[in-house]
C-alpha positions as CSV (number, residue, x, y, z in Angstrom):
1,X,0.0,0.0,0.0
2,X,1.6,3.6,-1.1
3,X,1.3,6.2,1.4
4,X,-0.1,10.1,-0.1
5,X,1.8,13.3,0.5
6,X,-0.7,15.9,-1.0
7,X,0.5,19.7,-1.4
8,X,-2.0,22.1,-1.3
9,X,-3.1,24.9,-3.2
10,X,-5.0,26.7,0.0
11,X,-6.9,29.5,-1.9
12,X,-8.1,27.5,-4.0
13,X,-8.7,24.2,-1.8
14,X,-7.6,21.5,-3.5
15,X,-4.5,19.4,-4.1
16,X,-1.5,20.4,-6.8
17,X,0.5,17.8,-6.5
18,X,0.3,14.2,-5.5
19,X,3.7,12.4,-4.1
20,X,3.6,8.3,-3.6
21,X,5.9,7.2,-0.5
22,X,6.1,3.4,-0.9
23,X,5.0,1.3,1.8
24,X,2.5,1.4,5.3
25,X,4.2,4.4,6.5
26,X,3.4,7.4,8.8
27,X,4.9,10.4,7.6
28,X,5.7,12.2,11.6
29,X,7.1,15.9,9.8
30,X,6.8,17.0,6.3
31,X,9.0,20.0,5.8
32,X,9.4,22.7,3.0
33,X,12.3,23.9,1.8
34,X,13.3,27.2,0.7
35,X,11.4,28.1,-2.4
36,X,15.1,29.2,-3.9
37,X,16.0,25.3,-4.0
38,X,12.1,24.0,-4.6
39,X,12.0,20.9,-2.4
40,X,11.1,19.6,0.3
41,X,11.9,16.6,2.8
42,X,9.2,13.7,4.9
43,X,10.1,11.6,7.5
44,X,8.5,8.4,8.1
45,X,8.4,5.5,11.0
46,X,10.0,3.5,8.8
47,X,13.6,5.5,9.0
48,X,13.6,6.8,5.7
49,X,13.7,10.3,4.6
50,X,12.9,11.4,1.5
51,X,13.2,14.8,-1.0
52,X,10.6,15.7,-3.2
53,X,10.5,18.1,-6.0
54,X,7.9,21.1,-5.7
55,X,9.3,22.2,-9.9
56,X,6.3,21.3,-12.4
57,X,3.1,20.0,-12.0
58,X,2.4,16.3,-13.2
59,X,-1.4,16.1,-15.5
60,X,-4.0,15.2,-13.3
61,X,-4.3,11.7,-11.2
62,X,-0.3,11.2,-11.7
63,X,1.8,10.7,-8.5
64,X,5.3,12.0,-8.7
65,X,8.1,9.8,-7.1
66,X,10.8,11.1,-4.4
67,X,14.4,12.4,-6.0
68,X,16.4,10.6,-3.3
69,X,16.4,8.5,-0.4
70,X,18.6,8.5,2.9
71,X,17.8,5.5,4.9
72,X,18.3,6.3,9.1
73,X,17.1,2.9,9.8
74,X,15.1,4.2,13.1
75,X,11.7,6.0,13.2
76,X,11.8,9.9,12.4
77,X,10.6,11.8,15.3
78,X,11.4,15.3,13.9
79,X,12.9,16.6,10.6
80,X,14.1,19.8,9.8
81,X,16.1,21.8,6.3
82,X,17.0,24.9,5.3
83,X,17.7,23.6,1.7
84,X,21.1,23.3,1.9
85,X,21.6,20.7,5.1
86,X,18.9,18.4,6.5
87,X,18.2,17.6,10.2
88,X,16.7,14.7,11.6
89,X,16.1,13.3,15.0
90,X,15.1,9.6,15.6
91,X,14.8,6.8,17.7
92,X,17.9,5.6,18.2
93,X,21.1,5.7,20.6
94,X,22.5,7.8,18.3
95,X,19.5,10.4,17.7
96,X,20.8,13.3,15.4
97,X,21.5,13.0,12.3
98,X,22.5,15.3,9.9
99,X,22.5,15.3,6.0
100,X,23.7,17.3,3.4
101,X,21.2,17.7,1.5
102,X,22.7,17.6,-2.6
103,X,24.6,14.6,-1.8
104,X,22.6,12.7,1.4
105,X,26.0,12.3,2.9
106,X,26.3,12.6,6.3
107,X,28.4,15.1,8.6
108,X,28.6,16.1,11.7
109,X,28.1,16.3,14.5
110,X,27.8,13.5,16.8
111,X,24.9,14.3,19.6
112,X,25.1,14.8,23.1
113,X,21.5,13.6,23.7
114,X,20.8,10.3,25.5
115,X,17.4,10.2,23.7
116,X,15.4,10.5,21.1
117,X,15.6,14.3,19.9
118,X,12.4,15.4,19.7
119,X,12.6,19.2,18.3
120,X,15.4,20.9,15.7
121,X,15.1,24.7,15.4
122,X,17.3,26.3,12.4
123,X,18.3,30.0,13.3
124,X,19.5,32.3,10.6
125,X,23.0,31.1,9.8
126,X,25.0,28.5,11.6
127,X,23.1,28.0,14.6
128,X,20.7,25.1,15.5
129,X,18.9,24.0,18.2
130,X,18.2,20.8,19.6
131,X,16.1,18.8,22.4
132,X,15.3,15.4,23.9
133,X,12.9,13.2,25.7
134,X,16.2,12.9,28.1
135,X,15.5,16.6,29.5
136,X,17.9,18.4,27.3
137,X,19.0,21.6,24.7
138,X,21.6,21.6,23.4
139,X,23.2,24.5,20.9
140,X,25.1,24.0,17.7
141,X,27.9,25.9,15.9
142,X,27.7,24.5,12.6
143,X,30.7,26.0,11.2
144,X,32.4,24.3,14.1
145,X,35.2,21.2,13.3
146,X,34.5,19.5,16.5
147,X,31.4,17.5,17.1
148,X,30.6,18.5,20.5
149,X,27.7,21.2,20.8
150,X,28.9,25.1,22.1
151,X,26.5,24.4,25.1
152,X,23.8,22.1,26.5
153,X,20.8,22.9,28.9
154,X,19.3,20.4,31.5
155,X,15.9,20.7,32.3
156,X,15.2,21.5,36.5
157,X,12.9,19.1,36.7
158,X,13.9,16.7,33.9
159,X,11.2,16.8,31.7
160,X,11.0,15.3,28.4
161,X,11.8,18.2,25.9
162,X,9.1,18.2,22.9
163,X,10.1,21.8,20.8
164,X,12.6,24.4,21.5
165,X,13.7,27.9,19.6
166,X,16.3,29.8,20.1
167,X,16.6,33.5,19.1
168,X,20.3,33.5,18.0
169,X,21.4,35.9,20.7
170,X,20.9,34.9,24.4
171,X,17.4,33.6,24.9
172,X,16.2,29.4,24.3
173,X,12.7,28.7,24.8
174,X,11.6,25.2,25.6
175,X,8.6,23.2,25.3
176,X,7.8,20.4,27.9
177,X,6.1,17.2,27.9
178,X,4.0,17.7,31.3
179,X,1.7,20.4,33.1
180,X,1.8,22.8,29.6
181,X,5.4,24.2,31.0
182,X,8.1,26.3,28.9
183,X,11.4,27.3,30.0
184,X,12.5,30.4,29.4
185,X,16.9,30.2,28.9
186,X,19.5,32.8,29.5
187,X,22.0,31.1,28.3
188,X,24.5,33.8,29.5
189,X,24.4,32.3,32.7
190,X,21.8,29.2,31.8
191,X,19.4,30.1,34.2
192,X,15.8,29.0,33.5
193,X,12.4,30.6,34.4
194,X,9.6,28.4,34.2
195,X,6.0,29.6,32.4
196,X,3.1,27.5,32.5
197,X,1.1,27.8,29.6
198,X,-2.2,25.8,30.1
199,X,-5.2,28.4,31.1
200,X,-7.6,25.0,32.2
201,X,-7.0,22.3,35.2
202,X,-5.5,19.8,32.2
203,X,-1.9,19.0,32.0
204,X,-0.8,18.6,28.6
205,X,2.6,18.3,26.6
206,X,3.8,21.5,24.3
207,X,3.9,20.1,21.0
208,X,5.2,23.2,19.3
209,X,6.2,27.0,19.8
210,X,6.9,30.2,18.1
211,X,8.5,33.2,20.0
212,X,9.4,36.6,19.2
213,X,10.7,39.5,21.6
214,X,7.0,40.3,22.6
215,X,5.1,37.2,22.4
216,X,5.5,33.5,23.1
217,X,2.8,30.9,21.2
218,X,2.7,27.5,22.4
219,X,0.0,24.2,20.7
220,X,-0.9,22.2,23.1
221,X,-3.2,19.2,23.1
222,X,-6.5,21.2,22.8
223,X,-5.8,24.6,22.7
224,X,-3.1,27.3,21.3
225,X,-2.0,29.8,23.9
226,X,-0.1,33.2,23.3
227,X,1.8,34.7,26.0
228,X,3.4,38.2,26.7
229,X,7.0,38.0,27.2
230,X,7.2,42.0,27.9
């Protein structure tokens, strides 16, 4: 059974293209590229990852296939590219992987995590973010030769980590998996201030967040909550 990645023409409601993944899979992130390099990547259960063309539409009721594969061999928890590398965390002892993304070699660097990593954010330039069920962030250089990350954050209470940001300067915002909580980073002296998030009695997990210097927005379970930072 082939599995359907549909992109969508939103305006007009309706499908553009249709892309076949082979096999029972679950597709866990689907992410566009930049529109400069017209792709974009999936992720599936299955530990593969997969670049699609976004270039010219196929007539009607045609699938079009993937351009490449990289095979992970561990389920895909997150996935993220900024066209020119690709960034995934899985399942595995070894949970970050990283691509690049004309030739599906892999580089570096080796993670720090214990755990699965859950959440990859992409700053502007050389920066990225990471976090894991194991209760960490960590921050990558990289430009850097070494493998090791510039600096890795523990959760206080050692939560499982589901999303993080950072905002390429001094402050990391975290998403945990209990009681709708964030931390709020300094990482000049990688202090954390906890915010709770949830505005009803239900504890849920913070599957995803957005943050400028004003506002904080957080997806929960149920509900999306925006919070004042000011």
């Amino acid at each position: 059974m082939n599995r359907r990645i549909l992109y969508w023409d939103i305006f007009g409601s309706q499908s553009i293209q249709n892309y076949s993944a082979p096999g029972s899979e679950n597709a866990l992130d689907v992410v566009p590229a930049s529109h400069h390099h017209r792709r974009f990547w999936s992720g599936c259960k299955e530990g593969v990852l997969r670049c699609w063309d976004l270039g010219e539409q196929h007539p009607s009721g045609t699938v079009k296939k993937p351009l490449s594969e990289i095979k992970v061999g561990h389920k895909v928890w997150s996935l993220k590219t900024n066209g020119d590398l690709v960034v995934a965390g899985v399942y595995d002892k070894d949970p970050l992987r990283i691509f690049d993304a004309r030739t599906s070699q892999r580089i570096g660097p080796v993670s720090s995590h214990r755990h699965s990593v859950y959440g990859i954010h992409l700053a502007e330039g050389s920066l990225m973010t990471t976090c894991s069920f194991d209760g960490s962030v960590a921050l990558w250089d990289l430009r850097a030769k070494n493998a090791a990350p510039i600096m890795t954050l523990e959760d206080p209470s050692n939560e499982p980590i589901y999303c993080v940001q950072f905002d390429g300067h001094w402050k990391v915002i975290s998403g945990t998996a209990r009681w709708s909580g964030a931390r709020l980073w300094d990482i000049r002296n990688q202090q954390a201030k906890c915010l709770f998030l949830n505005t009803s009695h239900t504890s849920s997990p913070i599957y995803s967040l957005h943050f400028d210097e004003r506002r904080l927005c957080a997806g929960l379970a149920e509900q999306i909550v925006m919070l004042s930072l000011d």
